[in-house]
C-alpha positions in Angstrom: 58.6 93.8 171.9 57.4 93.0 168.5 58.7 96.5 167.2 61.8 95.6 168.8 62.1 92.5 166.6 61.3 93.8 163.5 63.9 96.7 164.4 66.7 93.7 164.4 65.4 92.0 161.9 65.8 94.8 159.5 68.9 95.9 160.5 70.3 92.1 160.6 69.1 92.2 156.7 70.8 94.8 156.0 74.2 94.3 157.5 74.4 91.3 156.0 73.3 92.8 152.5 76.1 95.2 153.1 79.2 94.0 151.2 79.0 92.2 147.7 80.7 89.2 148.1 80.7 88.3 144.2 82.4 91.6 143.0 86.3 91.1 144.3 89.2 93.5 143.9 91.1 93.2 140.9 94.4 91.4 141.0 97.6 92.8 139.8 98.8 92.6 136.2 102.8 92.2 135.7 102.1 92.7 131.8 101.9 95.7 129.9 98.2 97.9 129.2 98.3 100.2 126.3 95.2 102.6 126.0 95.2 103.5 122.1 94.1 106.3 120.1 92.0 108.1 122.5 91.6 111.5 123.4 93.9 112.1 127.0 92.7 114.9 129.6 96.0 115.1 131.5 95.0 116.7 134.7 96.6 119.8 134.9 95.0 121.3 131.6 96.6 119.8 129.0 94.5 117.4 126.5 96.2 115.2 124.1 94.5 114.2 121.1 95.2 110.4 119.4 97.5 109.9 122.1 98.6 106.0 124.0 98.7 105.8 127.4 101.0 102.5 128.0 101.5 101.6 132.1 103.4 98.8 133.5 103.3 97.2 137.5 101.3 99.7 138.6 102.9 102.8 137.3 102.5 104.7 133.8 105.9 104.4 131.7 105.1 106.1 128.0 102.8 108.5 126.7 102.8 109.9 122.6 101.5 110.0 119.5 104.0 107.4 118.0 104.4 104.8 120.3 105.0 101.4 118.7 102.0 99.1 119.8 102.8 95.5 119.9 100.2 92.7 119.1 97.9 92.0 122.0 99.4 88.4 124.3 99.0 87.2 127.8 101.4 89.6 128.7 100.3 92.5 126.7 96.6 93.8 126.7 95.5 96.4 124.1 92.8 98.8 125.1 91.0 100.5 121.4 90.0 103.8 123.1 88.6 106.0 119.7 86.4 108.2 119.9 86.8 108.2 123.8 88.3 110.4 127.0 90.7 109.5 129.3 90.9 111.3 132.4 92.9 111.0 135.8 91.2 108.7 138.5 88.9 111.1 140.4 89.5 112.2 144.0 87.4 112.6 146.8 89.0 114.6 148.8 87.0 114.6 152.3 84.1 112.3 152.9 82.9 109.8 155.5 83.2 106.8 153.0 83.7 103.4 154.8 82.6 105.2 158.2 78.6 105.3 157.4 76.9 102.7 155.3 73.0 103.8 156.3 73.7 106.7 158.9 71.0 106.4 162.1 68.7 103.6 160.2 71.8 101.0 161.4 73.8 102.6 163.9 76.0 99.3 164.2 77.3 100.0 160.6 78.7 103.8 161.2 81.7 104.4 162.7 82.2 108.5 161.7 82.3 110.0 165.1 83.9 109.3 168.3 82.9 110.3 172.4 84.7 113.4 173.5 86.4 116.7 171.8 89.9 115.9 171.6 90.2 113.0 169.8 93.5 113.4 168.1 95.0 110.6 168.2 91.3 108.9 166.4 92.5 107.3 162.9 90.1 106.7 160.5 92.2 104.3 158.6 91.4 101.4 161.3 87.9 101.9 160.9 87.1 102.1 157.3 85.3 99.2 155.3 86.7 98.6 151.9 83.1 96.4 151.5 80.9 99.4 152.0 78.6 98.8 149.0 78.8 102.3 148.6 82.2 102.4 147.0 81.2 100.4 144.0 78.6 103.4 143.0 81.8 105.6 143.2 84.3 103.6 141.2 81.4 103.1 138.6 81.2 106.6 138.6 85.2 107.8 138.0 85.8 108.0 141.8 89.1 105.9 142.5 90.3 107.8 145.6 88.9 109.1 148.4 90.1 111.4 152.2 88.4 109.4 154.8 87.9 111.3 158.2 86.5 111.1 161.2 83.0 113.4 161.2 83.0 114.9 165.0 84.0 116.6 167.8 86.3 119.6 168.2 89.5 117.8 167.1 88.1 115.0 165.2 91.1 112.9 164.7 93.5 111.8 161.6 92.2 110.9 158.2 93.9 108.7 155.7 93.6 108.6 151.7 92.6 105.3 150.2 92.0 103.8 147.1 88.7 102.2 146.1 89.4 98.4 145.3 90.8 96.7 148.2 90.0 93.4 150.4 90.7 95.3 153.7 92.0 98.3 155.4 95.4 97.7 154.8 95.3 97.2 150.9 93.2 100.4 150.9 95.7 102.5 152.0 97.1 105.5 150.3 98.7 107.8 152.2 98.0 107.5 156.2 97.6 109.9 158.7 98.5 113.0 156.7 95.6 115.2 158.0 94.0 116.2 161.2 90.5 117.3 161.2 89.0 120.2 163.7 85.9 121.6 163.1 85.5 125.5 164.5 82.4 126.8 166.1 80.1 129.0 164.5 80.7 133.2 165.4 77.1 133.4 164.0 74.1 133.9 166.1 71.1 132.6 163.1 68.4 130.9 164.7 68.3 127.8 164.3 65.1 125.6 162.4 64.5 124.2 166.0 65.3 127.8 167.4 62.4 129.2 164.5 60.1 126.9 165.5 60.3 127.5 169.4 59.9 130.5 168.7 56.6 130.1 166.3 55.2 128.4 169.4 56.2 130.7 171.7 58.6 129.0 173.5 62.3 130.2 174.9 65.1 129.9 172.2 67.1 132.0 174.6 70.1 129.1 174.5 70.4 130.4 170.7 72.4 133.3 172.0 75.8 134.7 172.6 77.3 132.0 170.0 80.2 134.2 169.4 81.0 134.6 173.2 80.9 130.8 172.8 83.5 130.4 169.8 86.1 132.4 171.4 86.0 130.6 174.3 86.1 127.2 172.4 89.3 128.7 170.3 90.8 129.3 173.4 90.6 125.9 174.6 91.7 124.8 171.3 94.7 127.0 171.1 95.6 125.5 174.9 95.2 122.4 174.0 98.0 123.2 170.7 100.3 125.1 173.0 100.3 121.9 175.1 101.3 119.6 172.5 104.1 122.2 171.2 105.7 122.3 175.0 105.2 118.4 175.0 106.9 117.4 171.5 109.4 120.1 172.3 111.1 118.1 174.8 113.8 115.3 173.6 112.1 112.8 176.3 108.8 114.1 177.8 108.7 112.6 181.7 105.1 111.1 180.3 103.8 109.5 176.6 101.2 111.3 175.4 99.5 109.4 172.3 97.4 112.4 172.0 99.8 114.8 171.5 101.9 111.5 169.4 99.5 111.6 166.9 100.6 114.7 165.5 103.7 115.2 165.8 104.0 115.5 161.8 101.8 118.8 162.2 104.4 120.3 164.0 106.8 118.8 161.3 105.0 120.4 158.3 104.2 116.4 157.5 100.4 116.6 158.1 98.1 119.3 157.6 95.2 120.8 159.6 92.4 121.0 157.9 89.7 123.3 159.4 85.7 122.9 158.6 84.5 126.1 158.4 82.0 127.8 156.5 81.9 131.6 157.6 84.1 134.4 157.8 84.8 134.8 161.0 85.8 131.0 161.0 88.5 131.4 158.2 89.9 134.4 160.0 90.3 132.3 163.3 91.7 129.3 160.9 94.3 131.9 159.8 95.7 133.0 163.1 96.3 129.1 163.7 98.2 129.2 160.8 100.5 132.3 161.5 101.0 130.9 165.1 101.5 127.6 165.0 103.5 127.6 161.3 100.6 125.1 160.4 100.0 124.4 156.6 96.2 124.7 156.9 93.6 123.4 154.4 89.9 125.0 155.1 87.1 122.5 154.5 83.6 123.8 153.8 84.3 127.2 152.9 81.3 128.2 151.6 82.2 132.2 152.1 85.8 131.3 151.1 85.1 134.1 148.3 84.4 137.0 150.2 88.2 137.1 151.5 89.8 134.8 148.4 92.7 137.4 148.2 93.7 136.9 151.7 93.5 133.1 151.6 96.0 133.5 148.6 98.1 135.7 150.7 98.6 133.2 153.6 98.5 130.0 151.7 95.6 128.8 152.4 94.1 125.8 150.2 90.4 125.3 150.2 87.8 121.9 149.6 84.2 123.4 149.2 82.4 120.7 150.2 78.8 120.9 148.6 78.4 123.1 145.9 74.8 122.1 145.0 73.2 124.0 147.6 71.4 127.6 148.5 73.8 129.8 149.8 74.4 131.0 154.0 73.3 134.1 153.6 69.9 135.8 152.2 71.9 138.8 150.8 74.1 136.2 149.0 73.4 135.6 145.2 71.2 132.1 144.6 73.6 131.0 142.5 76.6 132.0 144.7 78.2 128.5 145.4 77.9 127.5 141.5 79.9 131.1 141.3 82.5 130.6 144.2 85.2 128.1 142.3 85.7 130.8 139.7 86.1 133.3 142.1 88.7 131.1 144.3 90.4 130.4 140.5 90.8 133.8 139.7 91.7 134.9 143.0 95.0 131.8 142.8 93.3 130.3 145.5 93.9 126.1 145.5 91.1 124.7 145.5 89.2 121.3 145.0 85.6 120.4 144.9 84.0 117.8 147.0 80.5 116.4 147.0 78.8 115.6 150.4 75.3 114.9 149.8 73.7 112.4 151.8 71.4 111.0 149.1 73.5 111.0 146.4 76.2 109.4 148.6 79.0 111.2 146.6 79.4 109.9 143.4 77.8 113.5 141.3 81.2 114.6 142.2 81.8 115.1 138.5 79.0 116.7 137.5 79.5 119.7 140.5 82.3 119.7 138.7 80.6 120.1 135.1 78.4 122.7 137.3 81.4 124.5 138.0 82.1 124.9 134.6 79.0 126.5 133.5 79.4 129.2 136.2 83.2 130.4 134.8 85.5 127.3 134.9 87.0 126.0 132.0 86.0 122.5 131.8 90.1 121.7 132.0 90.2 124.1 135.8 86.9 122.0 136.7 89.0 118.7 136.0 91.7 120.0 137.8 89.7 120.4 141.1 88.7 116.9 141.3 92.2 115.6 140.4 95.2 117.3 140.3 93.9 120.0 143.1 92.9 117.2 145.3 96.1 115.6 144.7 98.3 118.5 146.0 96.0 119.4 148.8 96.3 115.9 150.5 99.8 115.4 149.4 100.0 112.7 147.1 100.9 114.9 143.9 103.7 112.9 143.6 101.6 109.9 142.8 98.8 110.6 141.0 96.1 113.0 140.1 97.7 113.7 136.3 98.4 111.8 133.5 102.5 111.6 133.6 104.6 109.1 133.4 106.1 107.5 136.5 102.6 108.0 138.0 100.8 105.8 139.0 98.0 104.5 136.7 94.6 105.8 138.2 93.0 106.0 134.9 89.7 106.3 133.6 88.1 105.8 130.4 84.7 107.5 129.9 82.3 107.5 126.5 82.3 111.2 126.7 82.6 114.3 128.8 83.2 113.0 132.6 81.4 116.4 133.5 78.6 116.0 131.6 75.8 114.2 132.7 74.4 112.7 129.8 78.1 111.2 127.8 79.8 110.6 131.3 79.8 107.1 130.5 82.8 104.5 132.1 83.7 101.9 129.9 86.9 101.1 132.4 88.6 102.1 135.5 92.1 101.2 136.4 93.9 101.7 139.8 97.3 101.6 140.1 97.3 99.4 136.6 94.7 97.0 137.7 91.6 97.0 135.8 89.0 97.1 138.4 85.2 96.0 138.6 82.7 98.5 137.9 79.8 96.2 138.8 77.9 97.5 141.9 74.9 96.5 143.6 72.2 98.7 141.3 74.2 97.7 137.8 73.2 93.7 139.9 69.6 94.8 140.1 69.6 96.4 136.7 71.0 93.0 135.0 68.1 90.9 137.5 65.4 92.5 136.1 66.6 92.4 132.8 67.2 89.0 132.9 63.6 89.0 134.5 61.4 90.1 131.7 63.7 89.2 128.5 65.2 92.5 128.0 68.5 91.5 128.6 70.6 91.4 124.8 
């Protein structure tokens, strides 16, 4: 009973630790914001040197060299940016942010996954926290936008693109319900580490077995389950409502994607064949051995988000280095690509510096900024909105001390979204001013 109590306890702590009440989104400017004299990264591999950035309500309206710069008022603020890089608000483009604060420490503050394996019409959106604590690492980091998605079952459900300063779910929003997630079964039949160990004890890891009888049957389902939904949104008035089938009607319509998690071959292949039959536009998600058939991805349009790239590769044949390799070979091949970062302890916010990783390993640094910005953009389909520098865009900026890729000068001095110049206080920068307040280090 005792453990029982302390269990609650802790996880009553925590929850209510959860948000930060004192750091509040930013509020609207109806002025104008130039950034002056800095050095702009555009996004799609252009850099401007001693360039103003100037954006007004929301949206950015000039960019030059000889833009006249107005004294600084209550309607005009005036940003010195020498000797400093402006770069596009990053993009994470698939993540479980605002689903899972602590994962299975606090079960009653996840919200990733849903029962069942058909779970289409499942929208993120609804359940995403814009007072995860978790979001004010990322913004400190660069990280303005982020693909939230549900994490399991066969046909996960929708995700939904957000941006990272918001009170609630609603002001977070982005662009909603443009992808549905499925995740494919493995073809592979390696052991597991619970299979390995059953097996070092001489136990029967049998069940590890005839995987890729498994997967074809599981595609078949899936396919049914498609086929369905075509017959159903085919008629002009179906004899029953189906929210299920409702809830993507836009895939049929070319205005939502399917993006596939999948890793190997055999996967992609399978991800491909939905493509050609269903006329989907497909995005794979994973794709660590996306490079072993990059020239057929190309051929059938096939965008790609590698989600970890700070990891050991799947197979032992495989070069050690081979997923610090595989964005250069996707770039080469004309593959769209973005980077992600999924790392559990990390908690997302070194998507940069996989990034700077990819470009030591081929990249230009200009290609690796292009995967966490523009790439991202055009794979969830908000392009038209941000990921670049341009004007009419809107103003996800960033303004960093040095190289955003580089670990050492990637530095934020300031982080606009959609013009607003947003906190980047979170709770470790709190603990880092307590405890220099604490013992008198604090300037």
């Amino acid at each position: 009973m005792k453990k029982i109590l302390l269990s609650l306890s802790i996880c009553a702590t925590i929850l209510s630790s959860k948000a930060q009440e004192n750091i509040y989104p930013a509020k609207s400017f109806s002025g104008k914001t130039y950034l002056v004299n800095a050095t702009v990264h555009v996004g799609n591999g252009k850099v401007l040197e001693n360039t103003t950035v100037v954006f007004s309500n929301g949206k950015i309206s000039e960019i030059g060299t000889n833009i006249n710069v107005p004294a600084a008022s209550e309607t005009i603020k005036i940003v010195d940016a020498s000797n400093k890089q402006i770069y596009p608000g990053l993009i994470l483009s698939d993540t479980d942010l605002g689903l899972k604060e602590i994962g299975a420490a606090t079960p009653g503050s996840d919200d990733y996954e849903e029962l069942g394996d058909y779970n289409s019409d499942i929208r993120s959106i609804v359940a995403y926290d814009a007072t995860s604590m978790i979001i004010g690492t990322l913004r400190t980091n660069g990280i303005l936008l982020a693909s939230v998605s549900p994490q399991a079952g066969t046909v996960a459900g929708l995700s939904s693109v957000v941006q990272l300063d918001a009170w609630n779910w609603e002001d977070a929003s982005y662009k909603v319900d443009n992808n549905l997630h499925v995740h494919l079964p493995s073809f592979s039949n390696r052991p597991s580490r619970m299979a390995m160990y059953m097996r070092m004890m001489g136990m029967d890891a049998s069940e590890e077995g005839g995987a890729e009888k498994k997967a074809i049957e599981t595609l078949e389902e899936m396919k049914a389950f498609f086929r369905q939904a075509q017959s159903y949104l085919a008629e002009s008035v179906p004899a029953e409502h189906n929210i299920k089938f409702e809830a993507i009607r836009g895939l049929f319509e070319k205005k939502q994607k399917l993006f596939v998690h999948a890793n190997e071959v055999k996967q992609m292949l399978a991800a491909i064949d939905f493509s050609k039959e269903f006329g989907f536009d497909v995005v794979i998600v994973g794709g660590t051995e996306s490079w072993r058939i990059a020239d057929l991805l190309k051929t059938n349009n096939i965008s790609v988000i590698l989600k970890e790239e700070h990891s050991l590769p799947t197979n032992q044949d495989d070069d050690v280095d081979q997923p610090y390799k595989t964005p250069y070979l996707l770039q080469k091949a004309g593959v769209l690509f973005a980077l992600n970062d999924t790392h559990e302890e990390t908690r997302y916010r070194n998507l940069m510096f996989n990034a700077g990783t990819a470009a030591a390993y081929g990249l230009t640094k200009e290609e690796a900024l292009e995967a966490i910005t523009l790439n991202a953009a055009k794979i969830l389909g908000i392009d038209d909105k941000t990921g670049t520098i341009e004007v009419g865009k809107d103003a996800n900026v960033i303004i960093s001390e040095g190289d955003i890729l580089d670990m050492k000068s990637s530095i934020l001095d300031k982080a606009y979204i959609q013009g607003r110049d947003v906190s980047l206080q979170n709770k470790q920068t709190e603990l880092y001013d307590r405890y220099m307040y604490k013992y008198n280090l604090k300037k």
